[in-house]
ZAMARGU-4260 file (C-alpha; in steps of 0.2 Angstrom, whole numbers, plus 5000, padded with zeros to 4 digits):
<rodrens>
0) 4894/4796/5353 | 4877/4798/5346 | 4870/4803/5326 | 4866/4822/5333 | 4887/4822/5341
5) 4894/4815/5326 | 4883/4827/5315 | 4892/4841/5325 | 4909/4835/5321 | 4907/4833/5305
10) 4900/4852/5303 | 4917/4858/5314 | 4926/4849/5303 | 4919/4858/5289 | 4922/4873/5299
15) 4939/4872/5301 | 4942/4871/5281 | 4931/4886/5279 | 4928/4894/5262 | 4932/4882/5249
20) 4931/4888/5231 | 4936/4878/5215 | 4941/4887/5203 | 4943/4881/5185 | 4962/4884/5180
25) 4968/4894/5168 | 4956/4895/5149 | 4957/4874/5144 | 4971/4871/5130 | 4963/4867/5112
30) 4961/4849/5111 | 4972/4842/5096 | 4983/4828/5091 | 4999/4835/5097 | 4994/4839/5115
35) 4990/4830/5129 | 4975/4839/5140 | 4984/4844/5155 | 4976/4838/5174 | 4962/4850/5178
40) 4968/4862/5194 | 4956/4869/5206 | 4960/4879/5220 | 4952/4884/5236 | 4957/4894/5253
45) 4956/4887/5270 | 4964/4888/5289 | 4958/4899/5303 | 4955/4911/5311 | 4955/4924/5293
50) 4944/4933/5282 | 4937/4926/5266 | 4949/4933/5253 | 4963/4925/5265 | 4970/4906/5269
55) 4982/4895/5264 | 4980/4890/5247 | 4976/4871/5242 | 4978/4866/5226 | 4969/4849/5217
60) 4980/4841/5207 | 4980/4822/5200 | 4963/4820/5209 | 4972/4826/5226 | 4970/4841/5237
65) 4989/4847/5244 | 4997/4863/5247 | 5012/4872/5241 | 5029/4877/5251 | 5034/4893/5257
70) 5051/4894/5249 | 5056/4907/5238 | 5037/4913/5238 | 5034/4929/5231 | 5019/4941/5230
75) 5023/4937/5212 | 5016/4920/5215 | 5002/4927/5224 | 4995/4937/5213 | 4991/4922/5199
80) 4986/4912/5215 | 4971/4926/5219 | 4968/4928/5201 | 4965/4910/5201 | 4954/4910/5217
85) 4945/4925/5206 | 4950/4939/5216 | 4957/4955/5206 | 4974/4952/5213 | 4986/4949/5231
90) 4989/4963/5243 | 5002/4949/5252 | 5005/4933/5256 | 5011/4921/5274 | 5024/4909/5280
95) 5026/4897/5288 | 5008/4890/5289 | 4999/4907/5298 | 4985/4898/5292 | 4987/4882/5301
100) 4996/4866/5294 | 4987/4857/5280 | 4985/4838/5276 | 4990/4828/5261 | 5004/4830/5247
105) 5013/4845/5247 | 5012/4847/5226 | 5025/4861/5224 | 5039/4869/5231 | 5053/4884/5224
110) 5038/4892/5215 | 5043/4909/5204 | 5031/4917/5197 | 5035/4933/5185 | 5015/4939/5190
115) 5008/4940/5172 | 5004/4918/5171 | 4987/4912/5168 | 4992/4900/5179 | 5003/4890/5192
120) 5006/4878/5182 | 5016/4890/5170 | 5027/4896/5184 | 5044/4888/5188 | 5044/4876/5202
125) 5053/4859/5205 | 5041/4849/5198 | 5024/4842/5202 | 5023/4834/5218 | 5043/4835/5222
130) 5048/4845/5236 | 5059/4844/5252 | 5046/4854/5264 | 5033/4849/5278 | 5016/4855/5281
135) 5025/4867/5293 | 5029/4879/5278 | 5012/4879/5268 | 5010/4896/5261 | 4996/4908/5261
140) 4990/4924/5253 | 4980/4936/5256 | 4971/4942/5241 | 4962/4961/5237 | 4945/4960/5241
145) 4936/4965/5224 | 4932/4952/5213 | 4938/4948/5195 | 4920/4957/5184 | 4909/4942/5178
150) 4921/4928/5189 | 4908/4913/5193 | 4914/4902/5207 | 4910/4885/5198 | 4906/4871/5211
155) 4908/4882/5228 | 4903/4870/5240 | 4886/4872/5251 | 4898/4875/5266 | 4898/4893/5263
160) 4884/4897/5275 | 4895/4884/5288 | 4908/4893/5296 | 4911/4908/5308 | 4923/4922/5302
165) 4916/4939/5310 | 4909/4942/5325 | 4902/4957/5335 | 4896/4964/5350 | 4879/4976/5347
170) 4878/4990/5362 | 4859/4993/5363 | 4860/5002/5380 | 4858/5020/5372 | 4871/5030/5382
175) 4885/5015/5376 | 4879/5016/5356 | 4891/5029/5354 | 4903/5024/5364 | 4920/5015/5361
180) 4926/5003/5365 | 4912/4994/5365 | 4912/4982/5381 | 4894/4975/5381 | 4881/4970/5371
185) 4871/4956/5362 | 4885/4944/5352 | 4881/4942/5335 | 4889/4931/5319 | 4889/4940/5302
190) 4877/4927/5293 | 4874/4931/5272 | 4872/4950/5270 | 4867/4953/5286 | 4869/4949/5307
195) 4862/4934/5315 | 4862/4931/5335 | 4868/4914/5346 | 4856/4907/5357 | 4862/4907/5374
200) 4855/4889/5382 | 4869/4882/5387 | 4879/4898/5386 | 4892/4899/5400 | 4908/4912/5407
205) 4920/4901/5395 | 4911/4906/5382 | 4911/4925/5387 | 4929/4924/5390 | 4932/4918/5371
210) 4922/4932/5364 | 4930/4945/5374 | 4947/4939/5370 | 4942/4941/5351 | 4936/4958/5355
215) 4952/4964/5363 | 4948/4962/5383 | 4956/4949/5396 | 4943/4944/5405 | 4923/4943/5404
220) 4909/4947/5420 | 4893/4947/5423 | 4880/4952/5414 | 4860/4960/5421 | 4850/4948/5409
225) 4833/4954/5413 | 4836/4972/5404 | 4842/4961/5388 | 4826/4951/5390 | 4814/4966/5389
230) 4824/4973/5376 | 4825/4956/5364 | 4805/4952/5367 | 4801/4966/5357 | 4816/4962/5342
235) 4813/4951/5328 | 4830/4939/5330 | 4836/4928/5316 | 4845/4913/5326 | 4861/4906/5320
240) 4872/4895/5333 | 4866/4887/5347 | 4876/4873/5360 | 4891/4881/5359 | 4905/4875/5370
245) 4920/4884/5372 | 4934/4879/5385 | 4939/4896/5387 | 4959/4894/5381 | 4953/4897/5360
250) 4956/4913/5353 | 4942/4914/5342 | 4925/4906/5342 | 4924/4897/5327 | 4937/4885/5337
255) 4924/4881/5348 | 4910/4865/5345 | 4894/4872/5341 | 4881/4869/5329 | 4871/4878/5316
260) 4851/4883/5315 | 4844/4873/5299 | 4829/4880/5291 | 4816/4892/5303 | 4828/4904/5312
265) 4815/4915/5318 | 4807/4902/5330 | 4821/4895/5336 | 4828/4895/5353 | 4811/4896/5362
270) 4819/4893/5379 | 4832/4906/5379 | 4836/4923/5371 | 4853/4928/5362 | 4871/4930/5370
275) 4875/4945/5379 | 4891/4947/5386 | 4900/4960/5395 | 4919/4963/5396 | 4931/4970/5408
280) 4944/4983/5399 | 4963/4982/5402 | 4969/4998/5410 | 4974/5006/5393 | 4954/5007/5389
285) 4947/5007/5406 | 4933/5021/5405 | 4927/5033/5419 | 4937/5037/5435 | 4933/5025/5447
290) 4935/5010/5435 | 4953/5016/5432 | 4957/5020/5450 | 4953/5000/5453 | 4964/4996/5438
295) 4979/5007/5446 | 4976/4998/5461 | 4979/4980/5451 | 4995/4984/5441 | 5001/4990/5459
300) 5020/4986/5458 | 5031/4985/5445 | 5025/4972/5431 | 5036/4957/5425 | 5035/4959/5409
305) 5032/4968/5393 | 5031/4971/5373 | 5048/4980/5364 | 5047/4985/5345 | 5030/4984/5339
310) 5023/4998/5328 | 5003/4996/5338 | 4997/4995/5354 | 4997/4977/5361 | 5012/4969/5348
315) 5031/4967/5351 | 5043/4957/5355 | 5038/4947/5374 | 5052/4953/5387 | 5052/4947/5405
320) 5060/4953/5420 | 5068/4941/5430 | 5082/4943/5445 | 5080/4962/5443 | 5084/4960/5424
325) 5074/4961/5407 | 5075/4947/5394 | 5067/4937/5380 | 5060/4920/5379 | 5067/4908/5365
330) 5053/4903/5352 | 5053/4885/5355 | 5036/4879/5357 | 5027/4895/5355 | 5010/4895/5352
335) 4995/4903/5352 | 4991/4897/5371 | 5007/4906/5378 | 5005/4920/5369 | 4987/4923/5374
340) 4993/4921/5393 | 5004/4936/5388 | 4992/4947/5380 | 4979/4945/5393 | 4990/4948/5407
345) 4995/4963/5398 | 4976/4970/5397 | 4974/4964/5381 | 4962/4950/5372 | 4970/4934/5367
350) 4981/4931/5355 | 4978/4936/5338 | 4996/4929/5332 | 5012/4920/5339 | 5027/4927/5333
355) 5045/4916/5331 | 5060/4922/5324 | 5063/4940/5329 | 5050/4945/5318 | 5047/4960/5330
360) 5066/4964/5331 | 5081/4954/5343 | 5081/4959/5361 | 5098/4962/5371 | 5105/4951/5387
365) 5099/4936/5394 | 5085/4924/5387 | 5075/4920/5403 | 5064/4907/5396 | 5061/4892/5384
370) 5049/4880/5378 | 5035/4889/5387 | 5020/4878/5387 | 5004/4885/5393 | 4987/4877/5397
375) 4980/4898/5393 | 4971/4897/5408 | 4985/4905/5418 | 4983/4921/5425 | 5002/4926/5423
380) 5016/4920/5410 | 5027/4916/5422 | 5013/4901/5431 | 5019/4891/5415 | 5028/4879/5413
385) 5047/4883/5403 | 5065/4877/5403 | 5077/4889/5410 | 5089/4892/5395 | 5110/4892/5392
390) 5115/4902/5377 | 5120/4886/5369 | 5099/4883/5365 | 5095/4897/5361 | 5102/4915/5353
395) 5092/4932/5351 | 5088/4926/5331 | 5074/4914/5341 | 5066/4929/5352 | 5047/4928/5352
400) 5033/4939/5351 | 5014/4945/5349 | 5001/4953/5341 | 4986/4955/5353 | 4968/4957/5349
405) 4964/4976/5357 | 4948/4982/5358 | 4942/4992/5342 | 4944/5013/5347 | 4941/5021/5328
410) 4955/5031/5332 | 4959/5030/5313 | 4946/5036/5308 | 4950/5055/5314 | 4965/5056/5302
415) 4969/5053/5285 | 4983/5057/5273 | 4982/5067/5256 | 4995/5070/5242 | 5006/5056/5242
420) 5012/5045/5229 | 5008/5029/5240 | 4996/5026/5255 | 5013/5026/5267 | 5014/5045/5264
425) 5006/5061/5263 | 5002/5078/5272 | 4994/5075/5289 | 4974/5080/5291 | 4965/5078/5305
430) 4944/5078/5309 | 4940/5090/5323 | 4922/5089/5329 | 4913/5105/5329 | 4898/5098/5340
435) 4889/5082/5344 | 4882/5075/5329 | 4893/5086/5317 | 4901/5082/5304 | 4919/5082/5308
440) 4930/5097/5300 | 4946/5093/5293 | 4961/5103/5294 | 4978/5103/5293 | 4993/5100/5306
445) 5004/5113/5311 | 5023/5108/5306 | 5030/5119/5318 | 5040/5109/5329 | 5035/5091/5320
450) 5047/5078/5323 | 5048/5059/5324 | 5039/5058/5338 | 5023/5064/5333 | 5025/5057/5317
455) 5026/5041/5325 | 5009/5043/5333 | 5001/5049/5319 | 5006/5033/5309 | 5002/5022/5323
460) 4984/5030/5323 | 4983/5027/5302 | 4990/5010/5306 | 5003/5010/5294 | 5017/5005/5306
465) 5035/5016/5312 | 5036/5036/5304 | 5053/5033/5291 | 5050/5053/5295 | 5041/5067/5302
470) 5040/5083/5291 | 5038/5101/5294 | 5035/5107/5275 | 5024/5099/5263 | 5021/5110/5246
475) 5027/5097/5236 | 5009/5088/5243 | 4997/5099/5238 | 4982/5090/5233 | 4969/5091/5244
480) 4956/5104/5246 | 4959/5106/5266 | 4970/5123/5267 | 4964/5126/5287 | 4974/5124/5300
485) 4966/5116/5314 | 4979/5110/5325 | 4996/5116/5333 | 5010/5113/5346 | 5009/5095/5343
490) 5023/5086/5359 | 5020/5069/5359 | 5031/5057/5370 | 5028/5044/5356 | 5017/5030/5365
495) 5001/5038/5362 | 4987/5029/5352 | 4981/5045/5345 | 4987/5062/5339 | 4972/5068/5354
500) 4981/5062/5367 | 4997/5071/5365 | 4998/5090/5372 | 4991/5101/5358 | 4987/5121/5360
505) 4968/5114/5361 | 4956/5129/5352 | 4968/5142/5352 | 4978/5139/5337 | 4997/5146/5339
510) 5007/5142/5324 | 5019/5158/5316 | 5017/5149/5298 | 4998/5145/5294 | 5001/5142/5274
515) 4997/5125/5269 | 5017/5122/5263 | 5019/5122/5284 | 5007/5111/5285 | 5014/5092/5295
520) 5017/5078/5283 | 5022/5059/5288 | 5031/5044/5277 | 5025/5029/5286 | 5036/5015/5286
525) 5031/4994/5292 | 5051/4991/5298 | 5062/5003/5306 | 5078/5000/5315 | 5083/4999/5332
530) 5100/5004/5340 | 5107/5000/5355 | 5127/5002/5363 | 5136/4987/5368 | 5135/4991/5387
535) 5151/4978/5393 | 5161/4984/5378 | 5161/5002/5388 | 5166/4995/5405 | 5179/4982/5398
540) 5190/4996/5388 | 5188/5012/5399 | 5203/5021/5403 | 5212/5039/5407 | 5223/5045/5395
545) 5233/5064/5398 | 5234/5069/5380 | 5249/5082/5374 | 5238/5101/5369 | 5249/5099/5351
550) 5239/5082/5349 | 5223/5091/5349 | 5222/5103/5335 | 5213/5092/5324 | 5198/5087/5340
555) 5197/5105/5345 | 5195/5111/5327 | 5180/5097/5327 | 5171/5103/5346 | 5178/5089/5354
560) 5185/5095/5368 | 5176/5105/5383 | 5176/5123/5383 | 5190/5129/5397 | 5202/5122/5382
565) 5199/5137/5373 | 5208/5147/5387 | 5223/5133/5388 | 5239/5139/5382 | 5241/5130/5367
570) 5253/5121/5362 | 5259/5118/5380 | 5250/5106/5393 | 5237/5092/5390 | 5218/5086/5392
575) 5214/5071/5403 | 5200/5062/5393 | 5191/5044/5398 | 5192/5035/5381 | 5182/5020/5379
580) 5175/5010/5365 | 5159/5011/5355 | 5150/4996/5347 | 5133/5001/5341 | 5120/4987/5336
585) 5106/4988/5323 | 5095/4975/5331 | 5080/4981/5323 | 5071/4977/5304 | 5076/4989/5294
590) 5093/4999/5291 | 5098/5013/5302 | 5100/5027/5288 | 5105/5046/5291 | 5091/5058/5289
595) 5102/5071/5278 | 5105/5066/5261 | 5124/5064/5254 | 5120/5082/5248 | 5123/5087/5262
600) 5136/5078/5269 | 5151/5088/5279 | 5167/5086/5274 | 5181/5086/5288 | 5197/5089/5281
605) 5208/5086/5298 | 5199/5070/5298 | 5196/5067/5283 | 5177/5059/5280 | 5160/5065/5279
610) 5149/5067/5292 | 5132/5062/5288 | 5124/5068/5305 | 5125/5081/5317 | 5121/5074/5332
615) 5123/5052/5333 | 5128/5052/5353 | 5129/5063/5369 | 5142/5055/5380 | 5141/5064/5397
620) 5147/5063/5416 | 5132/5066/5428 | 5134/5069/5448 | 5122/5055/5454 | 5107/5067/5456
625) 5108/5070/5436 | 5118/5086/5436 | 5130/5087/5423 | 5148/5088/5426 | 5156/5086/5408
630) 5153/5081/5390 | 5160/5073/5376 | 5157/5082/5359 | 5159/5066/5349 | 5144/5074/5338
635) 5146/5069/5320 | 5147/5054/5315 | 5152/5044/5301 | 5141/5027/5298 | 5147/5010/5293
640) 5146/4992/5295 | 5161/4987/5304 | 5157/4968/5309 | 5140/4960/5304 | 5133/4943/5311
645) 5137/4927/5301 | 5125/4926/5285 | 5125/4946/5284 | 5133/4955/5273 | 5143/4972/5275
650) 5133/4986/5265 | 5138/5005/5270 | 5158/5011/5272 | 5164/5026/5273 | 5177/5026/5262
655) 5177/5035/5245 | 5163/5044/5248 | 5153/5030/5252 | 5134/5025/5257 | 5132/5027/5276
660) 5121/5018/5286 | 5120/5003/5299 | 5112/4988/5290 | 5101/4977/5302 | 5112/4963/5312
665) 5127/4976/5309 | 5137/4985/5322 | 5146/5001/5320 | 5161/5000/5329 | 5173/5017/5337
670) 5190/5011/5345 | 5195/5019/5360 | 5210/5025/5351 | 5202/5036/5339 | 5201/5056/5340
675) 5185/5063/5348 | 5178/5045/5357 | 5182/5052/5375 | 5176/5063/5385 | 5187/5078/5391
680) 5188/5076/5410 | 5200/5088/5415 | 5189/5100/5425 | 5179/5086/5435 | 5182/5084/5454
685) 5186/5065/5462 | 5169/5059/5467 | 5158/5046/5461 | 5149/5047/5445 | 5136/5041/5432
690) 5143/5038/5413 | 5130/5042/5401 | 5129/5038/5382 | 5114/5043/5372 | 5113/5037/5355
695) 5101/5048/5342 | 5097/5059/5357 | 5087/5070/5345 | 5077/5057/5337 | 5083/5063/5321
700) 5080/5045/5314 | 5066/5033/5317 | 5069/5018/5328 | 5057/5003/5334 | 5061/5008/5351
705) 5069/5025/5358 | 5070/5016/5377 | 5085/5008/5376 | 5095/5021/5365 | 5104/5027/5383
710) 5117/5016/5393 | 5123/5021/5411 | 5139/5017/5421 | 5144/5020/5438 | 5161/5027/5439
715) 5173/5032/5451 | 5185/5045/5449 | 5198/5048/5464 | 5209/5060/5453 | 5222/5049/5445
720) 5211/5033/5440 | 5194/5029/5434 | 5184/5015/5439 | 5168/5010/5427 | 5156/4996/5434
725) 5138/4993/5432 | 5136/4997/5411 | 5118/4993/5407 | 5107/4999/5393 | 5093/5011/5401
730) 5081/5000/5401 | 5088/4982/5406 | 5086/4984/5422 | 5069/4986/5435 | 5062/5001/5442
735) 5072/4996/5459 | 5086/4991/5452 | 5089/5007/5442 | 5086/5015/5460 | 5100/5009/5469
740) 5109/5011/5453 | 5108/5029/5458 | 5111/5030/5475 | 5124/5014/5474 | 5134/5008/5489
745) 5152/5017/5490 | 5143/5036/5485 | 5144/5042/5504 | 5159/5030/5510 | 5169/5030/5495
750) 5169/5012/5493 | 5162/5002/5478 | 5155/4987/5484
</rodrens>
């Protein structure tokens, strides 16, 4: 390897450490006879891809750099560790190395922190240099990006002008200027204060496809240089980069060799002109007609896989459909490569993170996969190598996801909350453009007819993660100057990226209460929960039970019985009821709550507890072409933890008046013995049928993900016994399978197969 290589590895390795900033620990200890001086500490960020105010901290100590474990950290600690690096304080801080793994001693571990320290050294922690973790756990934070006034960065290291944080793509063809996403355009480097350009000898499509990646598309093409030419010849271009080589698998270019411009930018490159690149969009972001007719025709069939639980486009859990059936893949070995395989087979860029541990919530039935290990060149997940999986290896704690880079739509940028005591909350207001050029108006929302739905769009759009809740009344946020209401009949089906997209009135504004206490309001939440019935559970305990009128009182005082009971002549006869049993799992990351405060909890005296809901579950009998045939009025229910996996702990009972709720790992669980869990079958004919349970059918509380809220059976009733098969959770199953769920075998001879 020649001088000019080794000069280039030397400036990649300088790259991959980034920013380093030593900072002079906390104000020196007065020299006397009774102290000893204590080591100087400095600290500095590093690890990529991030911003400059993020990294994983190092720390030199005893004339060593090291790092410090993850365990027991705390935003706490965060905070004296950014006031350290001269930042004003920590908006957060990452596990588990987000930053990349450092090198050298690991100097502290089981730091804590009250927050008011001068420095890390006055914390509590196990001691200098004693600690039982691996480089696999170096923290990170992520400090506020506002300086600390008069903060001097004392020996920052000239390597500040040597790495590559952000990177753009400039649309100079007017018409695109004002149009996003951005898809093409001339790749530039933020350099100083300002942009500088890469020169494109060299340049080739492995390049492209990095950049477009980073910019949220999955693949590059071809770009009309000659325009670019004409337009660059008459530009005054500072040059940055130039040799870069890119294998086409890294998910952001400052993973790629290149090397740096010394001295006279302006005359550099004399053979070339700068990077442009052009990107194809995934369907989600396809522009213009045709472009998205050719997508439809792509994603013809039904895909094998998808993303569950995330609060934004293009994150969630990784679910892949296999023999007809959805599941997860284990996160053993997963890494940025596999997860960039997903994202672009998806329509998104690469990988912006790998999630393990069911950070974006546990999935439900089989795990398909394990130890995927892609190269990132494949064009499909399921090209990859992997271990097929037995439960032994693997359980649901281990379920892997995503965050993909999408391409950047503003769509925040058109709403905006006011009022509320924290950024999470507030009354909704929205920019409506009068006309091309205009300013944008703001107004408010109509909160006629708000729910969850849209104010889970509206907080998807903010970027603040899942709505906690969606609010029709909101005079107790009266802070803003808006009072005109600019938009009404808000339906959204809850998928959409924007407020925009869902169906809305339009111009004609149709709202009965136009006074800003009517105006729509949102608490934004990062976790929510996520519900889901334990399908085999239904199908192993169903049964028909003739049940004496005299037993009944109590049920039919509570709705629980279908409507021809009213004319029965009580206390004589009986109901026949299909009873089964109810396990309902909070799989999500946060604890399923009811929306009504105790307050207004209902007391049942026959039953004696509160109800803290309404409406929790529908359970209903459909003919197989969805007609309705009878339905349970198990309605109100009261919410507990009645088993929890190992290591969780029981928080919400019923009992005495108790807290209700579902904690996450929990299951709420309704025998088949108890009054009102059946439903009343007496007036439904022999024939075969679909069993239907909806939990939270009214979305009256926020979930991660309202698909798998319903579970179907097939039954088969022939007028004295029941026969329940097939129990699935709505959305387990594929497209296909779901259709000859319908229409299964045995609906037209009678049989089940």
């Amino acid at each position: 390897m020649g001088s000019c290589g080794t000069w280039a590895w030397r400036e990649l390795l300088v790259l991959l450490s980034s920013v380093w900033l030593w900072v002079g620990s906390a104000q020196p200890t007065l020299p006397g006879p009774t102290h000893t001086p204590r080591p100087q500490l400095k600290f500095r960020l590093a690890g990529y891809p991030r911003k400059h105010n993020e990294g994983r901290v190092e720390v030199f100590y005893n004339d060593e750099w090291g790092t410090i474990c993850d365990d027991d950290f705390t935003l706490a600690n965060a905070h004296v560790l950014c006031r350290h690096l001269g930042f004003v304080a920590a908006t957060g801080w990452a596990h588990s190395a987000k930053y990349g793994k450092g090198i050298g001693r690991i100097w502290l571990d089981n730091v804590n922190c009250a927050g008011g320290e001068k420095s890390i050294g006055d914390c509590k922690h196990r001691g200098w240099g004693n600690s039982d973790c691996s480089h696999e756990e170096d923290a990170g934070v992520i400090c506020k990006d506002e300086r600390i006034p008069g903060f001097k960065d004392s020996n920052v290291i000239e390597t500040e002008q040597s790495h590559v944080e952000e990177v753009r793509l400039r649309p100079v063809v007017s018409g695109a200027r004002r149009q996003l996403p951005v898809m093409e355009g001339i790749v530039e480097v933020r350099y100083k204060d300002g942009w500088a350009q890469i020169c494109d000898e060299g340049w080739d499509s492995q390049n492209s496809r990095v950049v477009c990646g980073m910019m949220g598309f999955p693949a590059e093409k071809k770009v009309n240089r000659n325009f670019y030419k004409l337009f660059t010849e008459r530009q005054q271009l500072n040059y940055r980069l130039h040799s870069v080589s890119c294998v086409g698998t890294e998910v952001h270019l400052s993973m790629c060799t290149f090397e740096f411009y010394r001295g006279n930018t302006s005359a550099a490159c004399r053979a070339g002109m700068p990077v442009v690149v052009s990107c194809v969009p995934g369907p989600l972001f396809a522009t213009g007609n045709a472009h998205k007719k050719k997508q439809r025709q792509q994603q013809q069939g039904q895909p094998r896989i998808r993303l569950k639980g995330g609060a934004k486009v293009g994150e969630g859990r990784v679910e892949v459909l296999k023999s007809s059936e959805w599941g997860t893949i284990c996160d053993d070995r997963w890494n940025l490569l596999s997860a960039s395989v997903v994202c672009r087979e998806l329509g998104f860029g690469s990988a912006k993170e790998a999630l393990t541990g069911a950070r974006m919530g546990q999935g439900m039935g089989p795990i398909h996969m394990n130890e995927v290990q892609c190269l990132g060149t494949e064009k499909s997940l399921w090209s990859c190598p992997f271990k097929n999986i037995t439960q032994e290896d693997c359980k649901h704690t281990e379920d892997a996801a995503v965050r993909c880079n999408i391409p950047y739509m503003g769509y925040e940028n058109l709403i905006r909350l006011s009022g509320g005591r924290s950024r999470f909350e507030g009354r909704v207001e929205v920019a409506v453009r009068a006309g091309d050029g205009d300013q944008p108006r703001w107004g408010l929302v109509c909160g006629e007819g708000w729910g969850t739905l849209e104010a889970m769009v509206a907080c998807r759009q903010l970027g603040l993660g899942f709505a906690n809740h969606g609010l029709q009344e909101t005079w107790y946020w009266d802070a803003s100057n808006v009072t005109e209401m600019v938009l009404s009949g808000v339906k959204c089906a809850g998928h959409e990226m924007s407020l925009s997209h869902c169906q809305h009135h339009g111009t004609s504004l149709n709202c009965r209460n136009t006074g800003t206490r009517f105006a729509a309001g949102v608490i934004c939440s990062e976790t929510a929960s996520d519900l889901l019935l334990h399908a085999p559970l239904v199908q192993e305990t169903a049964y028909i039970e003739d049940r004496p009128l005299h037993m009944l009182y109590c049920a039919a005082e509570e709705n629980c019985l279908s409507s021809s009971a009213r004319l029965a002549n009580w206390p004589y006869g009986h109901r026949r009821l299909l009873r089964f049993s109810s396990q309902i799992h909070n799989n999500g990351r946060a604890d399923f709550r009811p929306k009504a405060g105790r307050h207004s909890w209902v007391w049942h005296e026959c039953h004696r507890h509160y109800h803290s809901m309404d409406i929790f579950t529908h359970y209903d009998i459909l003919t197989p072409n969805g007609t309705k045939v009878a339905e349970g009025h198990k309605a109100s229910f009261c919410l507990e933890d009645t088993e929890c996996e190992e290591d969780v702990a029981k928080r919400y009972e019923c009992a005495n008046f108790g807290e209700q709720g579902i904690t996450v790992g929990c299951w709420d669980l309704y025998r088949h013995d108890i009054d009102c869990q059946w439903i009343d079958i007496t007036d439904v004919k022999p024939g075969n049928y679909i069993l239907q349970v909806v939990i939270n059918p009214n979305f009256e509380v926020a979930e991660s993900d309202f698909t798998n809220n319903a579970m179907k059976c097939n039954c088969k009733y022939d007028g004295h016994r029941i026969w329940v098969h097939s129990c699935h959770i709505g959305d387990a199953l594929s497209e296909e399978a779901n259709k000859r769920f319908e229409q299964y075998p045995g609906q037209l001879n009678n049989q089940i197969s």
